[in-house]
VEXDREN-2710 file (C-alpha; in Angstrom, 1 decimal):
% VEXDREN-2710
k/r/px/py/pz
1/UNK/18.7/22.4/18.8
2/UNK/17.7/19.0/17.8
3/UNK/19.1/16.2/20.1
4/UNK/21.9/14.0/18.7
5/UNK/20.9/10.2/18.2
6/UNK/22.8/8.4/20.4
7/UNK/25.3/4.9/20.0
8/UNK/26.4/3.2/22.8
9/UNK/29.8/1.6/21.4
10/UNK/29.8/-1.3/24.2
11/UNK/33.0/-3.2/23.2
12/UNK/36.5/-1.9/21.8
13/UNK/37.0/-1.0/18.3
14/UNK/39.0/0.8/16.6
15/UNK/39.4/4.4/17.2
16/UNK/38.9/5.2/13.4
17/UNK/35.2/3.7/14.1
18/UNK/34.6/5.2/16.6
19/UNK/36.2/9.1/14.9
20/UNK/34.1/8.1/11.8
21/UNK/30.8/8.2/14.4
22/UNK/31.7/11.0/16.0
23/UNK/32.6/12.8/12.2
24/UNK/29.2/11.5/11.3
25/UNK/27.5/13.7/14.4
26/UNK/26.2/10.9/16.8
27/UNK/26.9/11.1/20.3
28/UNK/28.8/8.4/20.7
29/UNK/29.4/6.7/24.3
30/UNK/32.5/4.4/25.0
31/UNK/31.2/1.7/28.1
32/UNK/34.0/-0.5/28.0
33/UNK/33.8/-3.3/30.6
34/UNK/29.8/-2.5/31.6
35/UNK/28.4/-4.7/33.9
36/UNK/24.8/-6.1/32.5
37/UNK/23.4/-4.5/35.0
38/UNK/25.1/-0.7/33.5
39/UNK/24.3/-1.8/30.1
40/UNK/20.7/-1.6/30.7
41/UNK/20.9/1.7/32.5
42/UNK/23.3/2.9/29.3
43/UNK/20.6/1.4/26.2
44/UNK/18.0/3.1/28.0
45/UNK/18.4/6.0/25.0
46/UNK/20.1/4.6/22.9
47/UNK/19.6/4.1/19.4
48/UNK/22.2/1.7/18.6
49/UNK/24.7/-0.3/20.4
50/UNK/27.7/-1.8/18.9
51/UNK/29.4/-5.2/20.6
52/UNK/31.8/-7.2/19.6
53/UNK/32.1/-10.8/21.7
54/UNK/31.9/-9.6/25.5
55/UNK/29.1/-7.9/25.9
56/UNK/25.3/-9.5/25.9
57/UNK/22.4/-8.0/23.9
58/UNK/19.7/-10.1/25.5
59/UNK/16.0/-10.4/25.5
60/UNK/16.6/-8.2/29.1
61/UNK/18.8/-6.1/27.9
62/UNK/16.5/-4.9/24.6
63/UNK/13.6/-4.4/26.9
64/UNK/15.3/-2.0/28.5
65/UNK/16.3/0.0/25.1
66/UNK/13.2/2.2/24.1
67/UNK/14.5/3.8/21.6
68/UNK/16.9/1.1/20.2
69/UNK/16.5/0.6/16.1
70/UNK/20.3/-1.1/15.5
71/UNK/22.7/-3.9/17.1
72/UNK/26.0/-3.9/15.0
73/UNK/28.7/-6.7/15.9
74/UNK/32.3/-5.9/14.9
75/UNK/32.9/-9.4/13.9
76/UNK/30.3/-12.4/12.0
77/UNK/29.3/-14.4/14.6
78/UNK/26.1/-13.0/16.5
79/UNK/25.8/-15.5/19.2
80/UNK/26.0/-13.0/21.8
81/UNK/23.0/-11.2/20.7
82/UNK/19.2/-12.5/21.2
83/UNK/18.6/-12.0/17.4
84/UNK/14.8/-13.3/17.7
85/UNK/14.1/-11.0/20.4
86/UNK/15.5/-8.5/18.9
87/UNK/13.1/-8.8/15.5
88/UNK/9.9/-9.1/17.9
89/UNK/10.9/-5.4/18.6
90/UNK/11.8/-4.3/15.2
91/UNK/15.6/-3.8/15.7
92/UNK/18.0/-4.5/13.1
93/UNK/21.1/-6.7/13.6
94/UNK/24.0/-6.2/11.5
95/UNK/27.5/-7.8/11.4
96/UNK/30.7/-7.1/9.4
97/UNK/31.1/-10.2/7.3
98/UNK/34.0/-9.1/5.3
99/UNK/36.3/-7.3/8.1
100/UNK/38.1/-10.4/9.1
101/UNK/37.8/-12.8/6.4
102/UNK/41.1/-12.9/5.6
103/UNK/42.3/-12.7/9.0
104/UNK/40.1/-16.4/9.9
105/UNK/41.5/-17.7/6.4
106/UNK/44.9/-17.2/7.3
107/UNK/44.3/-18.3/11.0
108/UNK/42.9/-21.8/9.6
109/UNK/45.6/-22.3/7.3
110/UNK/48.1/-21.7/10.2
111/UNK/46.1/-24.5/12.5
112/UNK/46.4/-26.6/8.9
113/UNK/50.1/-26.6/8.7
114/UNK/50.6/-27.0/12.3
115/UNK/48.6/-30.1/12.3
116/UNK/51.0/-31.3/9.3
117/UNK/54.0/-30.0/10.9
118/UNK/54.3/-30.4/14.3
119/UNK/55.3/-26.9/14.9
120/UNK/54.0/-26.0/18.4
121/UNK/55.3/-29.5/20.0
122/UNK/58.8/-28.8/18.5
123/UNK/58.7/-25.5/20.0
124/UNK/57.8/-26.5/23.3
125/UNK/60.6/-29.2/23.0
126/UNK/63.4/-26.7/22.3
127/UNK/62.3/-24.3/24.8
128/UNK/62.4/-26.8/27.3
129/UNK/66.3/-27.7/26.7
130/UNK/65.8/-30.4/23.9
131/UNK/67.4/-31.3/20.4
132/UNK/64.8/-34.2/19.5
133/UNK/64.7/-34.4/15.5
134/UNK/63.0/-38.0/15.5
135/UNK/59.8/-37.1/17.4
136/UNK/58.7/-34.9/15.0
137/UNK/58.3/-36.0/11.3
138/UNK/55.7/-34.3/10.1
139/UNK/53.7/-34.4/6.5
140/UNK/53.0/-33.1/3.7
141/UNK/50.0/-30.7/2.0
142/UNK/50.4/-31.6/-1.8
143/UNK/47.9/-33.9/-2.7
144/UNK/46.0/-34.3/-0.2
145/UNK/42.4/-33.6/0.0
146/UNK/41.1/-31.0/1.9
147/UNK/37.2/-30.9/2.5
148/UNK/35.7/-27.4/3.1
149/UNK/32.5/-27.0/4.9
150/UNK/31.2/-23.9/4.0
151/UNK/32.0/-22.4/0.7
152/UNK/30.8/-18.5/2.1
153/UNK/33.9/-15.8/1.9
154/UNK/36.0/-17.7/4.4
155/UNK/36.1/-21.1/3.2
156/UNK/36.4/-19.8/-0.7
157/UNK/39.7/-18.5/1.1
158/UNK/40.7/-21.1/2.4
159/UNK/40.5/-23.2/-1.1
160/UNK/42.2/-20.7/-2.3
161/UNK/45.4/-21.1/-0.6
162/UNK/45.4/-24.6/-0.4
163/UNK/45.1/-25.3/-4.1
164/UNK/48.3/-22.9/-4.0
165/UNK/49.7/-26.1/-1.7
166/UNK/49.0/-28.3/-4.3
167/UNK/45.7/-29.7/-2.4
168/UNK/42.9/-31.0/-3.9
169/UNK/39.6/-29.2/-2.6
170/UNK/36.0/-30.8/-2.2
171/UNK/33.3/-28.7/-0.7
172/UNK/30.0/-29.1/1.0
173/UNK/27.8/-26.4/1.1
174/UNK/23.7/-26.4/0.3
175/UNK/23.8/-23.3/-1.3
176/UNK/26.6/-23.8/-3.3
177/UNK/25.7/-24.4/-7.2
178/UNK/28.0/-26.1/-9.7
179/UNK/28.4/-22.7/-11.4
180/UNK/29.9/-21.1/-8.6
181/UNK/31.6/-24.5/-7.6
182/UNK/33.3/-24.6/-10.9
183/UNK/34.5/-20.7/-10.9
184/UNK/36.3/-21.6/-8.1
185/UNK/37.8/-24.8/-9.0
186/UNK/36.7/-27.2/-6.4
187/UNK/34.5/-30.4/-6.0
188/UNK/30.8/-30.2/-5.1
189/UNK/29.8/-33.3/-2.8
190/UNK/27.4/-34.7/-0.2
191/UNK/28.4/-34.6/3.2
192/UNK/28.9/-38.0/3.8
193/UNK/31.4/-37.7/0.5
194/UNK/33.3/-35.4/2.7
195/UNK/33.5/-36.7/5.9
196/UNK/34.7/-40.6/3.4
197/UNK/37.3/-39.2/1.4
198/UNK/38.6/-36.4/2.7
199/UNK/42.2/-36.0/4.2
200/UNK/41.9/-32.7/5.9
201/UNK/38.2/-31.5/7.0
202/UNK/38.0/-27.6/8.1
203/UNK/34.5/-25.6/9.0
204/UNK/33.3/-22.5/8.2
205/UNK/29.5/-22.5/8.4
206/UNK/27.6/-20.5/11.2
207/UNK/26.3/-22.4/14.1
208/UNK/22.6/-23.4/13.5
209/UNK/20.1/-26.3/14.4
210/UNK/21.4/-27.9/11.3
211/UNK/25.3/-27.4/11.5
212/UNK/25.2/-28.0/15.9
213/UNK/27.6/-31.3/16.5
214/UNK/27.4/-31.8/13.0
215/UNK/30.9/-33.6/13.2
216/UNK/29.9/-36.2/15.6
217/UNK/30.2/-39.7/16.5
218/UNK/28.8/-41.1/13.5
219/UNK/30.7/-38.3/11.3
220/UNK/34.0/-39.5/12.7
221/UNK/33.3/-43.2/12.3
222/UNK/32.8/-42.3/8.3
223/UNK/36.5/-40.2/8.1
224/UNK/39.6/-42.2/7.6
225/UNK/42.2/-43.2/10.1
226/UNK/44.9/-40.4/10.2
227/UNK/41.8/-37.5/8.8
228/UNK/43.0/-33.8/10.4
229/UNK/40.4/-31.7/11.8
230/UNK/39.9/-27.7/12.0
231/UNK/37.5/-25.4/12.8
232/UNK/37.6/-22.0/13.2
233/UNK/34.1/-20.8/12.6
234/UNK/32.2/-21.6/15.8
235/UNK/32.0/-23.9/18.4
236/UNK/29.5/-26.2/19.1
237/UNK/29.9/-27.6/15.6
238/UNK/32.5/-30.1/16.3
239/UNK/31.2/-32.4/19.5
240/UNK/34.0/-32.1/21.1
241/UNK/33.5/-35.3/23.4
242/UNK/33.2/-36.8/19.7
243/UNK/36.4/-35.4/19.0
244/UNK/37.7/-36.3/22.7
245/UNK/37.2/-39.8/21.5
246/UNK/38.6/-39.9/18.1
247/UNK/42.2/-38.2/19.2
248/UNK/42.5/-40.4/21.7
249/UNK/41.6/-43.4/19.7
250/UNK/44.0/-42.5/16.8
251/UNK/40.9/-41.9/14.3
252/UNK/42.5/-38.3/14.3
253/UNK/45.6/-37.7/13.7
254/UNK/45.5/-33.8/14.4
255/UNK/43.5/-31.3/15.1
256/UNK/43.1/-27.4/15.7
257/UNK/40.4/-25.4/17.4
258/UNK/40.2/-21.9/17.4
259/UNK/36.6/-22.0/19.3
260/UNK/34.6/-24.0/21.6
261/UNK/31.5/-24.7/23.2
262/UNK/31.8/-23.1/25.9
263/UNK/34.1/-20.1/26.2
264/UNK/36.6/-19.6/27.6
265/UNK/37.7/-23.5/27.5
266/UNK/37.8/-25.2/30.9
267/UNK/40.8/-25.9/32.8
268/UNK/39.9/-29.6/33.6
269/UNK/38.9/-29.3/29.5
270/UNK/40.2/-33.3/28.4
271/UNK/40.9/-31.1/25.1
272/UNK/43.8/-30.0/27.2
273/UNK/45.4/-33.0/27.1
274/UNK/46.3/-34.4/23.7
275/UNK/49.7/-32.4/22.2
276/UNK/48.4/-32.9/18.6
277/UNK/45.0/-30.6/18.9
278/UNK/46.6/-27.2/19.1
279/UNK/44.3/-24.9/20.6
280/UNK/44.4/-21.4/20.4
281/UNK/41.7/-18.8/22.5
282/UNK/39.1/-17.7/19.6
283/UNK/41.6/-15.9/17.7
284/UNK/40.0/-15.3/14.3
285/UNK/39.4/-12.0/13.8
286/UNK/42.6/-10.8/15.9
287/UNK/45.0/-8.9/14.2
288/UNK/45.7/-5.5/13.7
289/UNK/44.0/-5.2/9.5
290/UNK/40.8/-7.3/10.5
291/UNK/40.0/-5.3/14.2
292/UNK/40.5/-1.6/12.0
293/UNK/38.4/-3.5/8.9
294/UNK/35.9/-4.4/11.5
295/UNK/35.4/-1.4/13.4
296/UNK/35.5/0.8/10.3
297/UNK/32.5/-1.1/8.9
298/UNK/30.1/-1.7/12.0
299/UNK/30.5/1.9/12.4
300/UNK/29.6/2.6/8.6
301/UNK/26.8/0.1/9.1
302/UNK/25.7/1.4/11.7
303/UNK/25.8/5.2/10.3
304/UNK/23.4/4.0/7.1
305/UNK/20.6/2.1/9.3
306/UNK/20.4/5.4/11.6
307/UNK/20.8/7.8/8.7
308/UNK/17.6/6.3/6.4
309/UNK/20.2/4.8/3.7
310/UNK/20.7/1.4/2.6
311/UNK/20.5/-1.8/5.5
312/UNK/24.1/-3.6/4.8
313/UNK/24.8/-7.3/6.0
314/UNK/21.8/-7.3/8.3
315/UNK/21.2/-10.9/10.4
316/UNK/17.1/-10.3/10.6
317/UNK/16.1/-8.7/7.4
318/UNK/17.2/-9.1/3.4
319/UNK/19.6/-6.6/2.8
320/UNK/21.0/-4.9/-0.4
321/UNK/23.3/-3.0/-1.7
322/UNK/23.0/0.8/-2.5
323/UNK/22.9/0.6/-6.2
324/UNK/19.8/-2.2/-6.1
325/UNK/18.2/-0.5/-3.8
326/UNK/17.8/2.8/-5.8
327/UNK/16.9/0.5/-8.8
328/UNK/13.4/-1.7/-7.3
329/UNK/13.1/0.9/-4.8
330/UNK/9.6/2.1/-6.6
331/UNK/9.0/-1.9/-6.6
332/UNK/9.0/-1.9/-2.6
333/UNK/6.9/1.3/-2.7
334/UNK/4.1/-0.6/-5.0
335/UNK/4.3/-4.1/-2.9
336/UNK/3.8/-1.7/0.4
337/UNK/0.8/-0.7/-1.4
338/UNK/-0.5/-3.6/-2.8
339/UNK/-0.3/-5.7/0.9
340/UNK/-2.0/-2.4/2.2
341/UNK/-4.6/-2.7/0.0
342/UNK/-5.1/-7.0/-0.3
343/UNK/-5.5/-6.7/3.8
344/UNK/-8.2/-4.5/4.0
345/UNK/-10.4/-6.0/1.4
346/UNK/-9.8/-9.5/2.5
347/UNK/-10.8/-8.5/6.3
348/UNK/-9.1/-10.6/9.2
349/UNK/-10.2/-14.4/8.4
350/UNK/-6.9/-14.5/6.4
351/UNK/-4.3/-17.7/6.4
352/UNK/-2.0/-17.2/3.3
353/UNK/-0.6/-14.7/0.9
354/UNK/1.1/-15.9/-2.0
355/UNK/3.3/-13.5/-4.0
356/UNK/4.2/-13.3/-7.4
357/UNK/6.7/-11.7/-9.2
358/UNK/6.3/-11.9/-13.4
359/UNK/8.3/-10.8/-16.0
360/UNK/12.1/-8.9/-15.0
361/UNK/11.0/-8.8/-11.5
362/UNK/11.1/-13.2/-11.7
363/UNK/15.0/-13.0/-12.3
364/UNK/16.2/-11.2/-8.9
365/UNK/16.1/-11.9/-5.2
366/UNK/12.7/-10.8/-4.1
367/UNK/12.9/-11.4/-0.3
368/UNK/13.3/-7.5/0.2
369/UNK/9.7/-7.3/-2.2
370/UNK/7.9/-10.0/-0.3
371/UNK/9.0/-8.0/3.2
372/UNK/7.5/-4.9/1.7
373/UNK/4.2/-6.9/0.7
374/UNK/4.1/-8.0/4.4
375/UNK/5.2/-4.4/6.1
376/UNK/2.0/-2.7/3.9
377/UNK/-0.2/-5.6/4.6
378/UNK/0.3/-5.0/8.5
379/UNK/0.7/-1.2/8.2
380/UNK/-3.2/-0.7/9.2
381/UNK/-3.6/-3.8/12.2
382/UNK/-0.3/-3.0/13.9
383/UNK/1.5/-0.2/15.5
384/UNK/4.8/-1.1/15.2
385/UNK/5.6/-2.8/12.1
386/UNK/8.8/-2.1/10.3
387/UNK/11.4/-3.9/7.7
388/UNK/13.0/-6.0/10.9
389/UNK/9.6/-7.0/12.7
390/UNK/7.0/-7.7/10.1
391/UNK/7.6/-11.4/9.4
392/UNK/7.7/-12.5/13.2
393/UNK/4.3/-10.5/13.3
394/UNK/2.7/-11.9/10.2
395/UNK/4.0/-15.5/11.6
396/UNK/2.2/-14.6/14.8
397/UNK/-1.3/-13.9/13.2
398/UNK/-1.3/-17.6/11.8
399/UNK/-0.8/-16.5/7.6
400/UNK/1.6/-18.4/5.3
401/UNK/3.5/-16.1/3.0
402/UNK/4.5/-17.9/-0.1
403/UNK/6.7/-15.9/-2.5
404/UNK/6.7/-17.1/-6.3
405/UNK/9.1/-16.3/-9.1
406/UNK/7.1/-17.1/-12.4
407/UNK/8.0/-17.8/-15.7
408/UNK/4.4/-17.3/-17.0
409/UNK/3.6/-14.4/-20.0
410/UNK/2.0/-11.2/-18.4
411/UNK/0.4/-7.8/-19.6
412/UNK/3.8/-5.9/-17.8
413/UNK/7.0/-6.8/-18.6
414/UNK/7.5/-6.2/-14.6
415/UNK/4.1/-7.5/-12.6
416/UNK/3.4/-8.0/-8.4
417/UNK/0.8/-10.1/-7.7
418/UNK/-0.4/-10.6/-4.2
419/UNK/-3.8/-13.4/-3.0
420/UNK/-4.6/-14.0/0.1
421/UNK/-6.5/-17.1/0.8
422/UNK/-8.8/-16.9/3.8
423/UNK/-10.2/-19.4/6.2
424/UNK/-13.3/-20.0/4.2
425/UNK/-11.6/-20.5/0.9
426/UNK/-12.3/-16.8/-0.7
427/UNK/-9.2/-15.2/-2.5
428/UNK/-8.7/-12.0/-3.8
429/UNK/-6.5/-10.6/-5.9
430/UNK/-4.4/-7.5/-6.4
431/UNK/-1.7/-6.8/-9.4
432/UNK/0.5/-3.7/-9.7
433/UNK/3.9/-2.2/-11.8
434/UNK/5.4/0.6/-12.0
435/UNK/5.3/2.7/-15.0
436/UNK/6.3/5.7/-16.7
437/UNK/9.9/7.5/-16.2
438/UNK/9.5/8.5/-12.5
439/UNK/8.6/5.2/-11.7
440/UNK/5.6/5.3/-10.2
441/UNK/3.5/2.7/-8.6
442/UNK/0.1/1.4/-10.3
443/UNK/-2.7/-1.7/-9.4
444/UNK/-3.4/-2.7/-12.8
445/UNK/-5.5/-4.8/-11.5
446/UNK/-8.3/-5.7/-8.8
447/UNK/-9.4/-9.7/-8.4
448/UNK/-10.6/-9.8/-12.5
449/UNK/-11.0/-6.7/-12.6
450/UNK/-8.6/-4.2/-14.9
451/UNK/-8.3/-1.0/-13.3
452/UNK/-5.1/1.6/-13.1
453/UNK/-5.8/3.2/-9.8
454/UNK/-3.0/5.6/-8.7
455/UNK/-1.9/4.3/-4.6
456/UNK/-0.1/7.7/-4.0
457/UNK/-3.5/9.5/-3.3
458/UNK/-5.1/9.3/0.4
459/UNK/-7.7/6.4/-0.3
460/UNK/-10.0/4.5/-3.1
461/UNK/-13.6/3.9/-3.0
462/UNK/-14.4/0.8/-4.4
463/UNK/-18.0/0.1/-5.3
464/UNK/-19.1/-2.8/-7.3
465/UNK/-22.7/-2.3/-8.9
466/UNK/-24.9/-3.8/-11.6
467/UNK/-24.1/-2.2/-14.7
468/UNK/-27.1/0.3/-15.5
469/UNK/-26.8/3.4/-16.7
470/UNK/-26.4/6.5/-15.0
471/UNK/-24.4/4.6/-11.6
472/UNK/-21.2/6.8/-12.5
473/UNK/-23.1/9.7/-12.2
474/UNK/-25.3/9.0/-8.9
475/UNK/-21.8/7.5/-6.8
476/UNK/-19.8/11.0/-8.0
477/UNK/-23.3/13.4/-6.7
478/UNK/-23.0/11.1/-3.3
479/UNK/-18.9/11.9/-3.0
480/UNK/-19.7/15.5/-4.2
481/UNK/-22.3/15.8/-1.6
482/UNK/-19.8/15.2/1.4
483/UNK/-17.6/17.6/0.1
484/UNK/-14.8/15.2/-1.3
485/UNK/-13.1/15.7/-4.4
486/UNK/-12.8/12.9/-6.9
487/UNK/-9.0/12.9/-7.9
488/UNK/-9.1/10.2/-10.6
489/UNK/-11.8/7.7/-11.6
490/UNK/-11.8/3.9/-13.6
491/UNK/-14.2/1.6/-14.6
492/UNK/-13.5/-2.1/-15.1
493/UNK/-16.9/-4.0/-16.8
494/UNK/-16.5/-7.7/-16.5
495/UNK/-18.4/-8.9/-20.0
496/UNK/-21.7/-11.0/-20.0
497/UNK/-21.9/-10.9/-16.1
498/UNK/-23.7/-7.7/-16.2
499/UNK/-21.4/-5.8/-12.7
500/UNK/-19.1/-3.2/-13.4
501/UNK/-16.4/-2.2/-10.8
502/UNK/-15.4/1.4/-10.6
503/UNK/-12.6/3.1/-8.0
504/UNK/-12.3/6.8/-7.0
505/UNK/-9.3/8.1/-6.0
506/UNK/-10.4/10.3/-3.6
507/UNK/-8.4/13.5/-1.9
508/UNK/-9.9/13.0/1.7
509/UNK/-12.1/10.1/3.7
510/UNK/-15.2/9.9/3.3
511/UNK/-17.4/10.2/6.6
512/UNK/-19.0/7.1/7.3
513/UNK/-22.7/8.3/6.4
514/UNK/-21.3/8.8/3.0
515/UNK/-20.6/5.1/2.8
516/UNK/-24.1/3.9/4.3
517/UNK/-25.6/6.1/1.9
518/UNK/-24.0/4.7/-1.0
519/UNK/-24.5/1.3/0.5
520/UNK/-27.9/2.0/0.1
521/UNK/-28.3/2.7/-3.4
522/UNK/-30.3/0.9/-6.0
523/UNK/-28.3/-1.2/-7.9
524/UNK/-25.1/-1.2/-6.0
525/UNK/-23.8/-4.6/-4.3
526/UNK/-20.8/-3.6/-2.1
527/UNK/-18.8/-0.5/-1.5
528/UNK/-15.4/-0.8/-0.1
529/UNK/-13.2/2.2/1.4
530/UNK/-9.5/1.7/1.2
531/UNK/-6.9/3.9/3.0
532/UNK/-3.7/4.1/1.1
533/UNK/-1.9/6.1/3.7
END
């Protein structure tokens, strides 16, 4: 009976995740509340682990999992989880982007209103006793201008509600274009813009090198006197000595912080002591919709990546949805092929590889294509590259990839091009589509050479000779003479320079006497063997 693959489910979720798993036929292990120390005992044989916040997937931790292919976080943020380490062993880190979007939306517009309403310090008041009226005016939304810092699926919530309040909406966000800007009827600016005009400022960006303390000091001295302050997303992007300062100096009128630098939040915190920053303990993504949203998804996630389907809202490598995937799927099988191929004729001197995409291939997101080029390119010099891994590994041995979308004319209305560049300046070049119904994969072309060599078959011999008559003839009696069947053949004749290139597609290796012999033939310059599987 063949063993069931195993998820350790390290954090609660809901028990409809954790039923779907089971439905699904994993054997699925609740460790709620594991030490470290029993989570590395527990990942031992596992093959996923799902956390939310609590528990750690560190670099430890990951050593310790042998078998481990998938992390999956009920929730977006993935600080608790050593993504690096986790692509130097080729394990997949997923999150569940859209399980609690609406859930941190309506948790930032809650902090909003309170800061314009001082609702919390007129509740403590009136539990305590008092009828005070006059200590609490408050403001009002309408008109204002509310700056969003991150325009992914929270913050386009969050504009959405408060233009329902009337407020006008600028947004900062690199990726954001004026198309998608437009649709959704707010104000691209800088971020200096933001920080100058802005009336309310909230964040939802993740927390990187670029987005750490990116409201500081400075960032403060630019907002105007009275400016409100949220953030919800994560902490560590607010300085919160920054913001120490600016509450108590009056810069800020109000604030609201859902997260923190460090968690949980101090008790001699000085954020404790100013009654307009009302602070609530990482809240986001807690409430009853969003916690069944979440745990239904990381376990469907989760499911897929162990099952062979499609990779969905991985951290550490491109993802797609089903649908695309079926449709350039024969495009990731002919870039497998191609960086197969490009890697062992240019040998190991090499220090770039530039990829181009031509025709219909130059109007989509090719990251998944240019992981494919470098899984195939590393599939015969490393033991253990996959999907997750390969970039980390093609970092490590010192190459460039470059990945071009080109708006040049080509022989295919869908073309791959791959060069590497090596350390003393030689390129070469490999081309390849995909043609015919099925969909299968063909290099159209090798260096300036047209060929149409089929990569499917076991291996190509390449052998570049001067072009006399008879060579076809005297390679084929060599491969017929070690007992190796010629499955297809091309010849590519390069005109006036007197060399012709041919390839066999061959059904089986040939023995390495075979290739010294034809090395050793009149007339012929180089002969190359090229595994395709």
């Amino acid at each position: 009976m063949e063993k069931k693959l195993k998820i350790l489910v390290a954090d609660p979720i809901s028990p409809k995740g954790v039923e779907l798993l089971k439905q699904q036929g994993f054997e699925t292990v609740e460790a709620y509340g594991s030490t470290p120390e029993q989570i590395k005992e527990l990942v031992k044989d596992a093959d996923a682990v799902i956390v939310r916040s609590e528990t750690k997937i560190t670099a430890e931790v990951l050593d310790c999992a042998k078998k481990l292919k998938a992390v999956g976080r009920a929730g977006v943020g993935v600080d608790n989880i050593d993504v690096p380490a986790a692509s130097e062993k080729g394990v997949v880190v997923m999150n569940t982007p859209t399980g609690n979007t609406i859930a941190t939306a309506e948790l930032t517009f809650t902090h909003m209103l309170c800061g314009t309403r001082p609702i919390s310090q007129a509740n403590s008041s009136i539990h305590g006793g008092k009828w005070d009226r006059k200590s609490f005016k408050g403001t009002e939304l309408k008109n204002k201008t509310l700056a969003i810092l991150g325009m992914g699926r929270i913050g386009t919530e969050v504009a959405k509600r408060a233009m329902a309040f009337g407020m006008k909406v600028i947004a900062y966000d690199p990726f954001l274009t004026e198309a998608r800007a437009k649709s959704l009827g707010v104000e691209m600016v800088q971020l200096e813009d933001a920080f100058k005009r802005a009336d309310y400022i909230t964040v939802h960006m993740p927390l990187t090198e670029a987005t750490k303390y990116m409201i500081d000091e400075k960032a403060f001295d630019m907002m105007k006197k009275g400016v409100r302050v949220f953030n919800c997303a994560r902490g560590g992007i607010i300085k919160e000595a920054a913001l120490v300062e600016a509450l108590a100096s009056g810069k800020v009128a109000a604030a609201g912080l859902d997260v923190y630098e460090s968690e949980p939040l101090a008790a001699d915190s000085p954020l404790r002591q100013f009654p307009n920053l009302v602070l609530t303990p990482h809240l986001g993504a807690s409430t009853k919709e969003a916690q069944e949203s979440c745990g239904i998804e990381v376990a469907e996630v989760i499911a897929d990546a162990l099952k062979g389907g499609a990779i969905r809202n991985a951290i550490n490598k491109p993802s797609v949805d089903a649908e695309s995937l079926k449709q350039i799927s024969p495009y990731i099988e002919l870039c497998e092929k191609l960086g197969t191929f490009l890697q062992q004729v240019s040998g190991d001197t090499v220090k770039k590889l530039t990829v181009r995409f031509y025709g219909k291939l130059g109007d989509i997101d090719n990251k998944l294509l240019t992981l494919a080029v470098e899984k195939g390119y590393l599939s015969k010099i490393s033991e253990s590259a996959n999907d997750v891994n390969s970039p980390a590994k093609i970092k490590h041995l010192g190459i460039e990839v470059e990945s071009v979308n080109s708006n040049a004319e080509a022989d295919y209305s869908e073309l791959v091009e791959v060069t590497s560049l090596c350390q003393n300046g030689e390129t070469h070049t490999i081309a390849g589509t995909v043609m015919g119904k099925s969909g299968k994969p063909h290099i159209v072309r090798i260096n300036s050479h047209e060929v149409d060599v089929n990569p499917l078959n076991r291996c190509a011999l390449l052998v570049m000779n001067n072009d006399t008559p008879g060579m076809v003839g005297v390679i084929g009696t060599v491969i017929g003479r070690h007992d190796c069947n010629i499955a297809n053949m091309t010849l590519s004749r390069m005109e006036g320079s007197g060399c012709a290139l041919s390839v066999y597609e061959l059904d089986a290796i040939l023995p390495p006497e075979a290739l010294s012999e034809l090395a050793g033939l009149d007339n012929v310059q180089t002969v190359k063997l090229v595994e395709f599987a």
